[in-house]
N, C-alpha and C positions, 0 to 999 in steps of 0.2 A: 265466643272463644272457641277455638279449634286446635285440640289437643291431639299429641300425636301419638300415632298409633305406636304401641310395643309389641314387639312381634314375638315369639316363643324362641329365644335363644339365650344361653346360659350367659353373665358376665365371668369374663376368668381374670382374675387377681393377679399381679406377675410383681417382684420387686422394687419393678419402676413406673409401672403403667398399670392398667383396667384397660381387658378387650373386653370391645363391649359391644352390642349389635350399632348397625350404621344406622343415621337417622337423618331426617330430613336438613337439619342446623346444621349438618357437613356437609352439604354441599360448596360453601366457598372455599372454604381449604382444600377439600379434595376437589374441588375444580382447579383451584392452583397450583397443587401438587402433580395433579395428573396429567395438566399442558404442558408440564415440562419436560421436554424430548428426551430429556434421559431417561424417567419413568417410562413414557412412552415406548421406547426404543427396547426396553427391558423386558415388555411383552406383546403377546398376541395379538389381546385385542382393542389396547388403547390406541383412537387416533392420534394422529399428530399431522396439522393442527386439532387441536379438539372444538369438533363440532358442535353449536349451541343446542343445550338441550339435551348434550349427553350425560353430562351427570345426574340430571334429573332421570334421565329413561335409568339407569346403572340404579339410582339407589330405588327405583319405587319396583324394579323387578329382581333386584339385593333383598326386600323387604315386605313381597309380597309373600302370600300364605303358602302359595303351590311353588315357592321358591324349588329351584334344587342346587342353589348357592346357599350357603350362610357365610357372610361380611360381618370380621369386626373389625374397628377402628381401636388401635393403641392409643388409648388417651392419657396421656401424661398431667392433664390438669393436677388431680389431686394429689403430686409429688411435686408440683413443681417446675414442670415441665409443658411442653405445649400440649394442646388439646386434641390433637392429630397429629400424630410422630409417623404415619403410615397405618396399610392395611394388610391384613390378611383374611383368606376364605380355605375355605372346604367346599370344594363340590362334589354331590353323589354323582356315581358313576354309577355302578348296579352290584347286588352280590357282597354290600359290606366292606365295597371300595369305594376313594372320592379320591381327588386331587388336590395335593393342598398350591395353593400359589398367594404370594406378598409381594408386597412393595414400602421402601419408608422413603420417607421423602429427605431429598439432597442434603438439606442442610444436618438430617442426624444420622447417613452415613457412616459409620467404623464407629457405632457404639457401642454396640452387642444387639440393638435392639431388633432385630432381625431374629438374632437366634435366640432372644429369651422368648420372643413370641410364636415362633415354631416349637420349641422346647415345652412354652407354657400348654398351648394348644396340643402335642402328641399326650401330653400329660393327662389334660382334660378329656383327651378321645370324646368331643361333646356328639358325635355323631354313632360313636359304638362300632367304630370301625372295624376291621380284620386289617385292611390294607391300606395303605397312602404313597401314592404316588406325585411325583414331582417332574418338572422335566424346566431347565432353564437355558437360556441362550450361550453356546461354549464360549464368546466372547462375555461371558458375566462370571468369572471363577468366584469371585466374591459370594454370590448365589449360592454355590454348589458348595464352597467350605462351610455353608450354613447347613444345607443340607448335611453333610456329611460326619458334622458335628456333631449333627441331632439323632446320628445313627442311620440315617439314610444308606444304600447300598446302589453302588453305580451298576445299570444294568443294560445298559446302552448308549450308542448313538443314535438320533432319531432326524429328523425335519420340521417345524414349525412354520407357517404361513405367521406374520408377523403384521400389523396394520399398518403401524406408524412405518416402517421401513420400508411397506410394499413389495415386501419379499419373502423367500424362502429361504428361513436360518437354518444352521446346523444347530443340535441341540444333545444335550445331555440325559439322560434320563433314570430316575431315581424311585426306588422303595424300600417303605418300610413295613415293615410286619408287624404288627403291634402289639402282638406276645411277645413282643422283644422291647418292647417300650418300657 
């Protein structure tokens, strides 16, 4: 028998889900989720098409030790719900900064759930932040009223190299300060 590893990251409670760390049993939904060109198209560095193999390399370096990503999975099972509503991370940057960036997947679009999980996550600060930053594609305003909801502050126009697109988007760009949380 071959149990799976638990890696050191907090589960956060939210009123319709459990983010929770990513684990090996996700990779068929988030292989599903994430082939589809609209997730894909929504950021950096999802291919499209998605390449065999990628999800496996995404969660075993989501979930290794010297990560400097933390991945959780919104799991809606125990409300009710599907068992992968979408993802959100935190990446260290340096100095008490990270990046936060999400995705939920198509079919649960205009639920909130987007923004209860950046909401739940600024909440938790599981990383002990100072700073988070964000930055999403200007054709995604959907994005950006999540962010802005959550107290984000626009601070820019930027650039993005973009995988599935093969290009360079215009892009928005976003922080928050977390004495302000």
């Amino acid at each position: 028998m071959r149990l799976e590893q638990i890696i050191n990251q907090p589960v956060i409670e939210t009123e319709r889900f459990t983010l929770r760390p990513l684990r090996k049993s996700d990779a068929g939904l988030l292989e599903l989720y994430s082939s589809d060109e609209r997730i894909a198209r929504s950021t950096t560095s999802i291919p499209h098409p998605l390449p065999p193999g990628t999800t496996e390399a995404f969660i075993a370096r989501v979930t290794a030790e010297d990560r400097r990503e933390d991945v959780w999975v919104l799991d809606g099972s125990a409300y009710g719900h599907a068992e992968l509503l979408g993802v959100i991370g935190l990446t260290c940057i340096e100095r008490g900064q990270a990046e936060i960036g999400y995705w939920i997947a198509p079919a649960f679009w205009n639920t909130g759930y987007a923004s209860e999980a950046v909401n739940a996550l600024i909440k938790a600060n599981p990383k002990g932040c100072n700073t988070i930053f964000a930055e999403v594609f200007q054709d995604n305003p959907a994005s950006a009223r999540v962010l802005t909801n959550a107290g984000f502050e626009y601070i820019g126009d930027a650039e993005s190299y973009s995988v599935a697109r093969d290009a360079t988007v215009a892009t928005w760009t976003y922080l928050k300060k977390m004495d302000e949380a």
